[in-house]
C-alpha positions as CSV (number, residue, x, y, z in Angstrom):
1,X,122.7,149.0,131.4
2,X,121.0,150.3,127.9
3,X,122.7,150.2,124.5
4,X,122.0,152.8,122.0
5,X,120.4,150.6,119.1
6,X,119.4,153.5,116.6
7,X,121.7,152.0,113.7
8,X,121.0,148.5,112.7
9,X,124.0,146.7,112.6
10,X,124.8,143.7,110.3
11,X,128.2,140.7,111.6
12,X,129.1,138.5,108.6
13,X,127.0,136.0,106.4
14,X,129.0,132.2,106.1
15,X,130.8,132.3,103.1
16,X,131.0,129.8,100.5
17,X,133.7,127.2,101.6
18,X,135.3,124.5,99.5
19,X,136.1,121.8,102.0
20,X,138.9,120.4,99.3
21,X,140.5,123.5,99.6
22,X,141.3,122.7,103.8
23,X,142.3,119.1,102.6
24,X,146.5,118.3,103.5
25,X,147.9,115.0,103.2
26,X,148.7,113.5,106.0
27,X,151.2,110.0,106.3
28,X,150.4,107.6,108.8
29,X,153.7,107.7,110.9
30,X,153.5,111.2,111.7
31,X,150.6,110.6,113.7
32,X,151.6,110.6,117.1
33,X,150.3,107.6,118.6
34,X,152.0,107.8,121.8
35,X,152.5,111.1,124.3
36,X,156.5,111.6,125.1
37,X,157.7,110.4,128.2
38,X,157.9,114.3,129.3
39,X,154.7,116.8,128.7
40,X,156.8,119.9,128.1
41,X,159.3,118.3,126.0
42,X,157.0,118.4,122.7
43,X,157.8,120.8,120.0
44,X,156.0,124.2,120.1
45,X,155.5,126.4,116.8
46,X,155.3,129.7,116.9
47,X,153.1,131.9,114.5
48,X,153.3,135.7,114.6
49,X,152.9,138.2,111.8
50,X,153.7,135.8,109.9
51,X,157.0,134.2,110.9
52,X,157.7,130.7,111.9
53,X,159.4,129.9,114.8
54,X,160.4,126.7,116.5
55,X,160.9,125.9,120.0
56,X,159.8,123.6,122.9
57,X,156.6,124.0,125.0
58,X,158.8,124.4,128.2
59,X,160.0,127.8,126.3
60,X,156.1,129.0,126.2
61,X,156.6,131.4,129.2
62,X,158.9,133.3,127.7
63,X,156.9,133.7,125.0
64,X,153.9,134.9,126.6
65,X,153.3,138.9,127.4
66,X,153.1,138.8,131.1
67,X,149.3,140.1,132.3
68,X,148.2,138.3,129.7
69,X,144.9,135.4,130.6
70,X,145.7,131.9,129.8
71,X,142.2,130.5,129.6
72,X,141.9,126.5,130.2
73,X,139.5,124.1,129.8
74,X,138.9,122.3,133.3
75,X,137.0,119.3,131.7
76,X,137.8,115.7,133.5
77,X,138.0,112.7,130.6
78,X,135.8,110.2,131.9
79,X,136.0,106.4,131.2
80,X,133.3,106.5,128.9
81,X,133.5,103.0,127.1
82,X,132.3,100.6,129.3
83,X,131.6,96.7,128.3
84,X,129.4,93.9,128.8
85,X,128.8,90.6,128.3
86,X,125.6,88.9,127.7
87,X,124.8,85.5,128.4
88,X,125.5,83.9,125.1
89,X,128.8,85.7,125.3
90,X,128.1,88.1,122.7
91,X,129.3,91.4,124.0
92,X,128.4,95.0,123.8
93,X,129.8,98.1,124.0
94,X,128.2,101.2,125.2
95,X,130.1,104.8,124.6
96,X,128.6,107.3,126.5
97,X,127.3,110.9,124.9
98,X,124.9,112.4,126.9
99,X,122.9,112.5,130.0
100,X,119.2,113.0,129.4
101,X,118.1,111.9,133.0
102,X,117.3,112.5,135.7
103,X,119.4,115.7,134.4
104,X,121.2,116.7,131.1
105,X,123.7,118.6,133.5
106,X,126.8,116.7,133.5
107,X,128.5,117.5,136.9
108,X,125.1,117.1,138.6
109,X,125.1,113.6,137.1
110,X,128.1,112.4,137.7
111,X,127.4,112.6,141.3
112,X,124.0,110.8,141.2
113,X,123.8,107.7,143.5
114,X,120.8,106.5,141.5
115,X,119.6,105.4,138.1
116,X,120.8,107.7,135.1
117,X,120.2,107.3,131.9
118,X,122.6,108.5,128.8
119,X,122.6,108.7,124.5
120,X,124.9,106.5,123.8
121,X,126.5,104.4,120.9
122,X,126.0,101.1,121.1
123,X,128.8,98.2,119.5
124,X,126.8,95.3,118.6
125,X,123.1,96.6,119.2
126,X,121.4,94.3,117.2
127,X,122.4,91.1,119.6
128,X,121.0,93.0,122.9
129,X,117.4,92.9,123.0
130,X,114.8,95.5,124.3
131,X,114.2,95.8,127.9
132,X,117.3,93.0,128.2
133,X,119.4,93.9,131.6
134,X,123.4,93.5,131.4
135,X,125.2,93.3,134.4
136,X,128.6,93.7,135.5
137,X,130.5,93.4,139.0
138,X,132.8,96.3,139.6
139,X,134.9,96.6,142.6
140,X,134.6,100.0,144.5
141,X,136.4,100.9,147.9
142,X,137.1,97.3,148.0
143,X,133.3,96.6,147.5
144,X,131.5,94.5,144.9
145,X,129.0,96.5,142.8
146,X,126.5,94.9,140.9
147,X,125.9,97.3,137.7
148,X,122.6,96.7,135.5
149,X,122.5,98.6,132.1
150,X,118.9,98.1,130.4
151,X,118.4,99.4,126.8
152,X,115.1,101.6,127.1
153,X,114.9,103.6,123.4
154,X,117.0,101.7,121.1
155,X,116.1,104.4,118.3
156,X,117.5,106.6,120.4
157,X,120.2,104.7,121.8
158,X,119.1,105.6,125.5
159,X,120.5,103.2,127.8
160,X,119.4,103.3,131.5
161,X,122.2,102.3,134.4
162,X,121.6,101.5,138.1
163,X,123.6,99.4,140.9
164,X,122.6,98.5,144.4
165,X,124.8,100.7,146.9
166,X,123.3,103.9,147.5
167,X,126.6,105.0,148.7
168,X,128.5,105.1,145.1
169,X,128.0,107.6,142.8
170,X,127.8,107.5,138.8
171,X,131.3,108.7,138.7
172,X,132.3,106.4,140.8
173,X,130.9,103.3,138.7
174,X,132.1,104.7,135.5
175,X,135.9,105.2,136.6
176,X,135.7,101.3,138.1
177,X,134.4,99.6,135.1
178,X,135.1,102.1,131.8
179,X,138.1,102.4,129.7
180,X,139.5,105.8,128.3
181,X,138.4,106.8,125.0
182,X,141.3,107.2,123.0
183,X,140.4,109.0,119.7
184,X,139.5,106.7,117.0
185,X,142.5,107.7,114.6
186,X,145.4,106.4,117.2
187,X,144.0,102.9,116.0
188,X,144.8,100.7,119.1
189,X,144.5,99.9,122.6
190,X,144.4,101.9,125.4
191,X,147.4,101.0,127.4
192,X,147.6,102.1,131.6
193,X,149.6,105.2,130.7
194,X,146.9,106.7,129.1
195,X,144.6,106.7,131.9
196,X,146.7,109.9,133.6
197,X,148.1,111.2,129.9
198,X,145.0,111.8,128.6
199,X,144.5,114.2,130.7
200,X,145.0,117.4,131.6
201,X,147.5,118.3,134.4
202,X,144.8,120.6,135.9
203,X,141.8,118.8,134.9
204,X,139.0,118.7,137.5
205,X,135.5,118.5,136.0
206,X,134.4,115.2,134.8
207,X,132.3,114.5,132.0
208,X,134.6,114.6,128.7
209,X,135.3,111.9,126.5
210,X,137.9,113.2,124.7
211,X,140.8,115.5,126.3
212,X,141.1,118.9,125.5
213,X,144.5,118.3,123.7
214,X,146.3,121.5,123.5
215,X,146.3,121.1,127.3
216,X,147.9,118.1,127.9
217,X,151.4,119.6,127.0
218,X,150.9,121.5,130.5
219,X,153.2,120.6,133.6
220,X,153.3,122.1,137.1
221,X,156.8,123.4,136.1
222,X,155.4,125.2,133.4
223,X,152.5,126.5,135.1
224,X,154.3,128.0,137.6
225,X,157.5,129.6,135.4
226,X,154.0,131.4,133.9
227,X,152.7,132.7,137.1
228,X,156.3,133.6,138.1
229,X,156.2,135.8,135.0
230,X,152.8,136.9,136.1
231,X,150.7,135.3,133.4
232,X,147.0,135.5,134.6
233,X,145.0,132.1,134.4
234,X,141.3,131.5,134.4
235,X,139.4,128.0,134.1
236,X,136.1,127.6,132.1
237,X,134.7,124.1,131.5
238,X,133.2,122.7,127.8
239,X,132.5,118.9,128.1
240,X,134.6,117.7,124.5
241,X,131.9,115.7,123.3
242,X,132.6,112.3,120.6
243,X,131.6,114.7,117.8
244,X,134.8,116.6,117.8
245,X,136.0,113.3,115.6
246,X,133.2,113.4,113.1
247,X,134.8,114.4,109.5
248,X,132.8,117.1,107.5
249,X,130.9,114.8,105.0
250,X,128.2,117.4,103.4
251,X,129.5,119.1,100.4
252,X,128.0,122.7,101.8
253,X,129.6,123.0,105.4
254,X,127.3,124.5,106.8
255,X,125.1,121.1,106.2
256,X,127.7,119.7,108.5
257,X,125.6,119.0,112.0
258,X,128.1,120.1,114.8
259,X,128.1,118.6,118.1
260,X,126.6,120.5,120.6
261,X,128.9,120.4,124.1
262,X,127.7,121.8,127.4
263,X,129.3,124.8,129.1
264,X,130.2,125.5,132.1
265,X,131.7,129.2,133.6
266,X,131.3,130.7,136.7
267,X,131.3,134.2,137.8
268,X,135.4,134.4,138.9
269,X,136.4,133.7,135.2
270,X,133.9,136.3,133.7
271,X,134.9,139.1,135.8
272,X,139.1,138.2,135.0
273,X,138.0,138.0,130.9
274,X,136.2,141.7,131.3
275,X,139.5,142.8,133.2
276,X,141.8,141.3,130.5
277,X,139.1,141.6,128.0
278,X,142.4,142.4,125.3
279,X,144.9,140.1,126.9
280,X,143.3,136.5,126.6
281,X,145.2,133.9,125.1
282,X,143.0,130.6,124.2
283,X,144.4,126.8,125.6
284,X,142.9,125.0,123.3
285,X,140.3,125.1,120.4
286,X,137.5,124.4,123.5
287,X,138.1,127.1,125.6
288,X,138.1,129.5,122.2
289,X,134.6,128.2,120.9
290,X,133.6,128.4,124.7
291,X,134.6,132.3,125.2
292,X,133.2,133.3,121.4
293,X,130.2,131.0,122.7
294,X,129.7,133.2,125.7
295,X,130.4,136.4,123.5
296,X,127.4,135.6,121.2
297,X,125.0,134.7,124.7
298,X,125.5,138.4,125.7
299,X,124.7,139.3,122.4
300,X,121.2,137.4,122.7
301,X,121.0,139.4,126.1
302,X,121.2,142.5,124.8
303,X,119.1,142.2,121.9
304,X,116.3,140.4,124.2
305,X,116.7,137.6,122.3
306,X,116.4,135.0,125.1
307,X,118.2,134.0,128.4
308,X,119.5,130.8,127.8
309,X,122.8,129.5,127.0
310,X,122.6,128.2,123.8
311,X,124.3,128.7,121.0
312,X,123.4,127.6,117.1
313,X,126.2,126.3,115.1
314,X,125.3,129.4,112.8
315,X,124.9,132.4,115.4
316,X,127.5,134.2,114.8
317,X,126.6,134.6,111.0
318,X,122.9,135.8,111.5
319,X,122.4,140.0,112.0
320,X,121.3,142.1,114.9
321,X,120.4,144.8,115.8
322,X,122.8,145.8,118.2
323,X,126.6,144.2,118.2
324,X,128.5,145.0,121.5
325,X,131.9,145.1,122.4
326,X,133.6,142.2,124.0
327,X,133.9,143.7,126.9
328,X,129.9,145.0,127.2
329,X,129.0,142.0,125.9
330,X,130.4,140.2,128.7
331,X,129.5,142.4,131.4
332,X,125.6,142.2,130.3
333,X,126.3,138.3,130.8
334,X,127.6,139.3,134.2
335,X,124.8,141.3,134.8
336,X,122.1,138.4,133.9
337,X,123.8,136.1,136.4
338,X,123.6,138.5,139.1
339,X,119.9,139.1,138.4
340,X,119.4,135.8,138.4
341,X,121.4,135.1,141.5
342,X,124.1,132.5,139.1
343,X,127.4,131.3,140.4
344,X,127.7,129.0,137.4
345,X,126.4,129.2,134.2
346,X,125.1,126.2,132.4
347,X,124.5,125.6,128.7
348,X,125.6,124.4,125.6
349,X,127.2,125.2,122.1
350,X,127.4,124.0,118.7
351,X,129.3,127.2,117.4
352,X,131.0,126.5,113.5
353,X,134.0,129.1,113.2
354,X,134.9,129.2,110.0
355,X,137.1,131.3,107.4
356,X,135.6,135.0,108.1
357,X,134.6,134.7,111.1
358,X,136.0,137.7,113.1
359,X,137.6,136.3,116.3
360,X,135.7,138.7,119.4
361,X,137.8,137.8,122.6
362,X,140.7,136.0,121.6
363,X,145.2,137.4,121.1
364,X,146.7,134.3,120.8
365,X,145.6,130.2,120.5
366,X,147.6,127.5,121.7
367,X,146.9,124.3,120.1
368,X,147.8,120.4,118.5
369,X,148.0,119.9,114.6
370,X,144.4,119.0,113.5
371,X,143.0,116.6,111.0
372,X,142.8,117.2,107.2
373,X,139.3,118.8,106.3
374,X,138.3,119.1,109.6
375,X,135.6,122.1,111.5
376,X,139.1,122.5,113.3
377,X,141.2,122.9,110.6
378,X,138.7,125.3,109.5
379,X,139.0,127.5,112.9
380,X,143.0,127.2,112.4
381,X,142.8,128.5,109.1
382,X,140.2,131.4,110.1
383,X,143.1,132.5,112.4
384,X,145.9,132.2,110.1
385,X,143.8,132.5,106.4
386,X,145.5,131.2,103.8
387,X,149.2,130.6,105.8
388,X,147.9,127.6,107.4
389,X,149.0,125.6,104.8
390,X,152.4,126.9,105.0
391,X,152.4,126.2,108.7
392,X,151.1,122.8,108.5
393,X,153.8,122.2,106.0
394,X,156.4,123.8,108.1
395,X,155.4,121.9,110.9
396,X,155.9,118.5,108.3
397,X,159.3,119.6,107.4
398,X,160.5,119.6,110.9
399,X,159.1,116.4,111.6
400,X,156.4,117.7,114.0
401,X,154.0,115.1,115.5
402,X,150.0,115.2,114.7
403,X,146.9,115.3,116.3
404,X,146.1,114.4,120.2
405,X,149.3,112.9,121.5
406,X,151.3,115.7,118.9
407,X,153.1,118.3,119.3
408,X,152.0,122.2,120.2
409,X,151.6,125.5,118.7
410,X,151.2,129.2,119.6
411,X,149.3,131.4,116.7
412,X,148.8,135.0,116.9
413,X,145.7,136.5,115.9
414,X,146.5,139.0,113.6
């Protein structure tokens, strides 16, 4: 495939942003801190050209051209806050972030049946000495496990875990002895329910620690009335990382250090995005930072600007010399993994969408109400520009519910 590069072309420079300006109150109660006792029965607003409309999720396929892609986000929430006890009593708390060995590749770890070690955050660091082991006994297939954790880096908060049955995996350790990871805003404990509604229906790729939350409205019932209709689907996987919760403290954004969250996409779901390359409608702000990710990795391949999968928070905003279509774009990425003989590819992002950004895949988004001043607000508002406010106030008049366990919308890209 060659690409006639004769005329340098520039994409946008990050514009000046006033965080204050993507600020909205928001009350305590109308936080949901609870999911309804039925997925589908949560509110859904629609935006389109401008007009407000308010339904229920269960009415989304009706709303929904049929042949269009939904795209999901796959990823598994794992139990990633796991506790022990030392000897004096004192306990600590280790949050799991990353794997760094004996791979940083998060399905491929999960299933290890040896030691791995992760970044974590550690609650009450100071009182666990270097090198000290913590153990734990966790029940598995009726089996008791003995779990050792040793801290091996504490700058970098690398924590090392084994146990003695070669006949468990990681996974298997971490869904016996961690709790869910509720996000830190819901402010209390997680209760048994969460542990299936913090999740996706369709979820199937551990290694999350926080849900993809425009997903969980999702039921079979719904699923199906969409394939009925002859909505398309396709599954991608980006692992939400603990950074999706960290506020925008710098007073120039792009100062703001995104979390980078691995990617995961196989060859099925690039060749139904090049087929529907004008039809694709986002679940979620993951699986839309995932696709513009992947948009911006065939732009590196076609400008010979590297192989790998990796994508700056500011990207998008540098120039090239070449900018493809969507569609060539993805079909160079295609190309690459069938040079390099790739089912899956593997990687990571830190993309920043902000106001200005051009959107390169995406119709429509389907997603929660987001925090005040927050890199999602900011990729809400680079959809709907200055009407997001107006939505979000909408959304307060008719006594919506906010954030993860909150109510839905569909947005239009205009």
């Amino acid at each position: 495939m060659s690409y006639i590069c004769s005329q340098k072309k520039h994409n946008m420079h990050i514009p000046k942003i006033d965080l204050k300006t993507y600020e909205y109150t928001l009350p305590e109660e109308k936080i949901a801190k609870f999911p309804l006792s039925k997925r589908d029965a949560s509110k859904l607003l629609q935006y389109e050209g401008g007009i407000i409309t308010h339904l229920h999720f269960r009415d989304l396929p009706d709303l929904l051209p049929s042949k269009s892609l939904l795209v999901y986000n796959d990823t598994k929430v794992i139990p990633a806050r796991l506790i022990f006890q030392r000897e004096t009593g004192a306990k600590v708390e280790i949050f799991l972030l990353k794997p760094i060995a004996p791979t940083t590749v998060i399905p491929e770890i999960m299933l290890a049946n040896y030691p791995v070690t992760w970044v974590t955050m550690i609650g009450n660091s100071k009182k666990w000495k270097d090198k000290e082991v913590l153990k734990g006994i966790v029940s598995i297939n009726n089996k008791q496990i003995v779990l050792s954790v040793k801290l091996i880096n504490r700058e970098n908060r690398e924590v090392e875990f084994s146990w003695d049955d070669e006949e468990v995996r990681f996974v298997d350790v971490v869904e016996a002895s961690g709790e869910v990871p509720l996000p830190p805003y819901l402010n209390r404990k997680v209760e048994k329910e969460d542990q299936f509604r913090y999740q996706t229906v369709y979820s199937k790729n551990e290694g999350a620690v926080a849900a993809p939350t425009a997903g969980l409205h999702f039921t079979e019932e719904v699923l199906e009335s969409l394939r009925e209709k002859g909505v398309q689907e396709a599954q991608l996987t980006l692992h939400v990382s603990a950074g999706t919760f960290q506020p925008i403290k710098a007073t120039d954004v792009t100062e703001h250090p995104m979390h980078s969250e691995q990617i995961l996409i196989n060859r099925d779901t690039i060749e139904k995005i090049i087929l529907h390359i004008d039809e694709i409608i986002a679940v979620g702000t993951t699986s839309v930072r995932t696709l513009e990710s992947l948009y911006w990795f065939g732009v590196k391949l076609i400008n010979g600007l590297g192989i790998e999968l990796w994508i700056e928070k500011l990207s998008p905003y540098q120039s090239y010399d070449y900018l493809p279509t969507p569609k060539e774009s993805y079909q160079a990425i295609l190309s690459h993994m069938d040079t390099s003989g790739l089912k899956t590819l593997v990687g990571a992002t830190e993309i920043f969408i902000v106001p200005g950004y051009q959107f390169k895949l995406i119709k429509g988004l389907i997603t929660n109400f987001h925090q005040p001043g927050s890199t999602l607000i900011l990729l809400i508002a680079t959809i709907l520009g200055e009407d997001w406010r107006r939505v979000y106030a909408e959304a307060m008049d008719h006594e919506y519910r906010f954030l993860s366990y909150g109510d839905s919308s569909l947005l239009w890209v205009k």
